[in-house]
C-alpha positions in Angstrom: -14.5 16.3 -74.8 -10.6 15.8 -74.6 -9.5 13.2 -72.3 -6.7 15.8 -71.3 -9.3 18.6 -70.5 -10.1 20.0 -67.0 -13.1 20.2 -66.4 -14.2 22.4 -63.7 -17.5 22.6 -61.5 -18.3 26.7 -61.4 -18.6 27.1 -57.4 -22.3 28.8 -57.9 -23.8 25.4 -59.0 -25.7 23.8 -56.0 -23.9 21.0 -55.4 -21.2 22.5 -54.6 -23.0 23.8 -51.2 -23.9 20.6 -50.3 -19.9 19.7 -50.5 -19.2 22.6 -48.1 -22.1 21.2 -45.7 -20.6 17.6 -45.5 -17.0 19.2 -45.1 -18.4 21.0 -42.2 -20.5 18.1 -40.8 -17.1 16.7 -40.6 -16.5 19.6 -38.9 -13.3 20.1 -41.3 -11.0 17.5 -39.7 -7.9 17.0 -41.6 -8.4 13.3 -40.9 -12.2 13.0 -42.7 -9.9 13.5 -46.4 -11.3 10.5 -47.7 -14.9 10.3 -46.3 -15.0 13.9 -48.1 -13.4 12.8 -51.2 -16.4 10.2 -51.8 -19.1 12.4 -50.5 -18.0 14.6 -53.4 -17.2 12.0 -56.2 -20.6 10.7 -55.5 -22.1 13.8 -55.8 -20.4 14.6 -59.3 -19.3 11.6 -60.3 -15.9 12.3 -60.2 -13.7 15.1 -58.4 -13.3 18.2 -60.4 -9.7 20.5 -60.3 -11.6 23.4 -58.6 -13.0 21.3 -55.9 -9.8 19.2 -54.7 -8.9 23.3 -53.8 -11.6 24.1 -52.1 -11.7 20.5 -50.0 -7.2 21.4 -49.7 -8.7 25.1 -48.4 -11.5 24.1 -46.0 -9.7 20.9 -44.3 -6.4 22.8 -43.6 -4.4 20.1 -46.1 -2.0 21.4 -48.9 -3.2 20.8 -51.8 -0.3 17.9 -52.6 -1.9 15.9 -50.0 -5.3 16.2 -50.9 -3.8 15.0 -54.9 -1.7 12.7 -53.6 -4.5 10.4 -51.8 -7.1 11.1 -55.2 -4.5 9.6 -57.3 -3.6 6.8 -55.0 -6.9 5.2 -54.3 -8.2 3.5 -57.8 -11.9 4.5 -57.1 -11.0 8.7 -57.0 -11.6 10.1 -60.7 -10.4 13.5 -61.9 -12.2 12.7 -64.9 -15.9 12.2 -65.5 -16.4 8.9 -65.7 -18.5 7.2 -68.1 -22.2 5.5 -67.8 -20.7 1.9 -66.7 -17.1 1.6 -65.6 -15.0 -1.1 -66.4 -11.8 -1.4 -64.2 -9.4 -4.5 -64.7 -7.2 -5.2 -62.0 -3.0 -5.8 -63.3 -2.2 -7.1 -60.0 0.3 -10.1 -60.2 -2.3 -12.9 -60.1 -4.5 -11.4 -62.6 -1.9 -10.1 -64.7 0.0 -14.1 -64.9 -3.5 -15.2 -65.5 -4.7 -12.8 -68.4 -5.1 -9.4 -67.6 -3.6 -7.6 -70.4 -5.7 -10.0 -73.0 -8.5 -8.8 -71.1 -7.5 -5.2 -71.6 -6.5 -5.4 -75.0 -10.0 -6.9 -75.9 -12.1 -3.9 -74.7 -10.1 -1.3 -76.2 -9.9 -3.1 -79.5 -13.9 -3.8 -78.9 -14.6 -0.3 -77.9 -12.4 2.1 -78.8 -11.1 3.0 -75.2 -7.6 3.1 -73.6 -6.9 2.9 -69.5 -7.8 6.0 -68.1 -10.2 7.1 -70.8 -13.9 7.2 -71.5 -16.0 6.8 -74.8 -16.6 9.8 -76.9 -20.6 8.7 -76.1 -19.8 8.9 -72.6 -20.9 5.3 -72.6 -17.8 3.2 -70.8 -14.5 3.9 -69.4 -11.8 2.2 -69.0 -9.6 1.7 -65.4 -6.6 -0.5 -64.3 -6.1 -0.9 -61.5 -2.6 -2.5 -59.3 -4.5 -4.5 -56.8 -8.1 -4.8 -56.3 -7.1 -7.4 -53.4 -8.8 -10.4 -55.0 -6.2 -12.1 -55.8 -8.1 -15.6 -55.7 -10.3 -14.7 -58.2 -8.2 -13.7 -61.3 -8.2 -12.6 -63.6 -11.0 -10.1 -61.8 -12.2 -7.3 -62.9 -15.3 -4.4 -62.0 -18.1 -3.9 -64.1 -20.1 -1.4 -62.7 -19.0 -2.0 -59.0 -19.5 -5.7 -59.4 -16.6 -8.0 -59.0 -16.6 -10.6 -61.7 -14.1 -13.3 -61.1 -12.1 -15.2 -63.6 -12.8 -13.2 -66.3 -11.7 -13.9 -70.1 -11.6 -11.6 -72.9 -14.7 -12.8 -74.7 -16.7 -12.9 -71.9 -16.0 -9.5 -70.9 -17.0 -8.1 -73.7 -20.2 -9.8 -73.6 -21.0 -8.6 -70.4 -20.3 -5.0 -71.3 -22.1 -5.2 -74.7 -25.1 -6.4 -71.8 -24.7 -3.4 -70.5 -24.3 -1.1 -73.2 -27.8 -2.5 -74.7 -25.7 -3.7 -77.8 -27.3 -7.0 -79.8 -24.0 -8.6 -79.7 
């Protein structure tokens, strides 16, 4: 699949029902935007064209609202993400202390940029401004677990760990 492709959720498949039930158990309150947001990323693993419409059209938002806080918030995907995540925070801190070696190391390992996945589907790639732990740079999330101090080599250990690689 194309990194630049949309890919859309057809509004028969099931889940898709369950998203209008929690936007009604919020009982469509413009002010549950986020909580709905993550009830539907978790339920497709990202948050499909189509269905940023259909939350803008049930909660009363425009449709530039509902964009604006899914590109804003790091953990919002418009993208399918891939089997682990890595995201590597560029904040300040981690960024003085190493950030871009750490970047630079997974793409060359892997074959990914920031913002894209693996044509296996196997890892994707995040940056991230500020993940607010400044005290631990370099930090970076593998897999929703915060790994402090992080160098290049080790990195790619970890996610080779998780890949199942014998590296």
């Amino acid at each position: 699949m194309s990194q630049a492709q949309v890919v859309d959720v057809p509004e028969s498949d099931p889940r898709v029902k369950q998203m209008l039930k929690v936007i009604k158990n919020y009982q469509k309150r413009p002010d549950a935007l986020v909580q709905v947001l993550h009830a539907v990323q978790d339920t497709f693993g990202y948050l499909p064209m189509n269905l940023i419409r259909v939350v803008s059209k049930e909660l009363h938002i425009p449709p530039s609202r509902v964009f604006g806080v899914v590109t804003f918030y790091y953990y919002f995907s418009l993208k399918p993400k891939g089997e682990h995540n890595c995201l590597v925070c560029t904040g300040t801190a981690c960024y003085v202390k190493g950030a871009q070696k750490i970047i630079d190391q997974i793409s060359a390992s892997f074959g990914v940029k920031d913002g894209q996945t693996t044509p296996d589907n196997k890892l994707g790639l995040q940056t991230a401004r500020c993940i607010g732990c400044c005290g631990l740079a370099p930090a970076v999330v593998l897999d929703n677990e915060i790994l402090p101090r992080t160098d290049p080599a080790q990195i790619t250990g970890l996610i080779n760990a998780r890949l199942g690689a014998k590296k």
